[in-house]
C-alpha positions as CSV (number, residue, x, y, z in Angstrom):
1,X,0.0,0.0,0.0
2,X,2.9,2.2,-0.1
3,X,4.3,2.1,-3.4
4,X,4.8,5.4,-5.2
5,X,2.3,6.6,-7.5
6,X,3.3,6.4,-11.0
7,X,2.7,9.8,-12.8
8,X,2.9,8.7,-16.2
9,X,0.3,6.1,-15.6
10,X,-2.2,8.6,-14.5
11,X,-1.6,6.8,-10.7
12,X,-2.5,9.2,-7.5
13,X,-2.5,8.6,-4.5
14,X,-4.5,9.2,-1.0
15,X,-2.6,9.0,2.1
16,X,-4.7,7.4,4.9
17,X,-4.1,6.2,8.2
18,X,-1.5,3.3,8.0
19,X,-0.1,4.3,4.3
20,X,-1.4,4.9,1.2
21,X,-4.0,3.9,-1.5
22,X,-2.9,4.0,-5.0
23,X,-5.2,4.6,-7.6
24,X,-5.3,4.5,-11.3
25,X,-7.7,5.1,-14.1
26,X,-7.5,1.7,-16.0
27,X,-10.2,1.1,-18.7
28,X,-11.6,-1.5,-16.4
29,X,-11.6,0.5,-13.8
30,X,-13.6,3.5,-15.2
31,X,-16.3,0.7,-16.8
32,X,-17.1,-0.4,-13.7
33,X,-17.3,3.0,-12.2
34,X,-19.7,4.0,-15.3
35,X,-21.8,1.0,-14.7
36,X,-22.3,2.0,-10.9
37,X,-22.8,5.6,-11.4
38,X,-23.6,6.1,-14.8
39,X,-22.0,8.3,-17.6
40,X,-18.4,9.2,-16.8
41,X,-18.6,12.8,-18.6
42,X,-22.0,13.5,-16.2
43,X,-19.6,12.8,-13.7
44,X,-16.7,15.3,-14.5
45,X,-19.5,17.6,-14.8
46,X,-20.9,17.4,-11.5
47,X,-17.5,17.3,-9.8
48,X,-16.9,20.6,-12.3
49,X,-20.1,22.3,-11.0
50,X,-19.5,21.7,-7.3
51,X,-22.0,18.3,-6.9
52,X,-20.2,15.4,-6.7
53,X,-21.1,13.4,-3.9
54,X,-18.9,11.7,-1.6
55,X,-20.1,8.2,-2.0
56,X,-19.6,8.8,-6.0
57,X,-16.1,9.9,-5.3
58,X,-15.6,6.6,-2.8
59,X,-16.8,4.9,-5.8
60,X,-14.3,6.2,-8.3
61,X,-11.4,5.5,-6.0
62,X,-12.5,2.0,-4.9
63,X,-12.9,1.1,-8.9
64,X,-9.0,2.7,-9.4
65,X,-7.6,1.3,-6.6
66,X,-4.3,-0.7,-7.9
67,X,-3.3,-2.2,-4.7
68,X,-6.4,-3.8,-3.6
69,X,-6.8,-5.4,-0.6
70,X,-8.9,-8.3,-0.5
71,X,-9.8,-8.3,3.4
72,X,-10.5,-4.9,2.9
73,X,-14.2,-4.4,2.3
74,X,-15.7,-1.7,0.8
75,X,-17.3,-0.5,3.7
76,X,-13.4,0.0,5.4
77,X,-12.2,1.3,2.2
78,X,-15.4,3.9,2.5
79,X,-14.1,4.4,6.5
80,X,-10.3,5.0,5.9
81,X,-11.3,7.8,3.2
82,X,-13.6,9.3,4.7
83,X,-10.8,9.6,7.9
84,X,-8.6,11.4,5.6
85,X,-10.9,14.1,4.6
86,X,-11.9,15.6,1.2
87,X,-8.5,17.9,1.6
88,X,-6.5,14.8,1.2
89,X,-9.1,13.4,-1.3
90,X,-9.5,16.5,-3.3
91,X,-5.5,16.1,-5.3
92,X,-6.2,12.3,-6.1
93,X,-10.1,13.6,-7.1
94,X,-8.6,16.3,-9.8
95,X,-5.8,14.1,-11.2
96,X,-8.3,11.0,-12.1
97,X,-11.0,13.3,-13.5
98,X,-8.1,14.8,-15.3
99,X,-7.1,11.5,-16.7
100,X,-10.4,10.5,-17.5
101,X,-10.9,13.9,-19.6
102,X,-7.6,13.6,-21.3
103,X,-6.2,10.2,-21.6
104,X,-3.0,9.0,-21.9
């Protein structure tokens, strides 16, 4: 959980208590975050406009987590994130809506 993100994958990362989550905006990853919460673009928009909702943003970061844990449950994952604030949420937040907007 505490490898460095990798910047030219798109990786962030979110430090929490005990280390760090790694996230990345794989292809996979973002389908499955679309099928939960619908169209990815409607997304960016409502993170744009001031309306994303935590649990949406939970979702998009348990979707790109790379280092997954499988003891952790969703519910924990939800806990740890929540522990950390949006302020530490809020870099990871910009660089994955960034990826998803631009690519790489």
């Amino acid at each position: 959980m505490n490898r460095p993100a990798n910047a030219l994958r798109g990786e962030a990362m979110v430090a929490v208590e005990g280390g760090h989550i790694s996230l990345r905006p794989t292809f996979a990853a973002l389908v499955a975050c679309e099928d939960e919460l619908g169209p990815l673009f409607t997304l960016v928009e409502r993170a744009a406009a001031g309306g994303l909702k935590l649990s949406e943003m939970v979702s998009l970061f348990w979707h790109c987590r790379t280092d997954a844990d499988a003891a952790v449950t969703r519910a924990e994952f939800s806990e740890r994130l929540t522990q950390a604030g949006l302020a530490a949420m809020t870099p990871a937040l910009k660089i994955l809506l960034g990826q998803i907007l631009s690519g790489r």
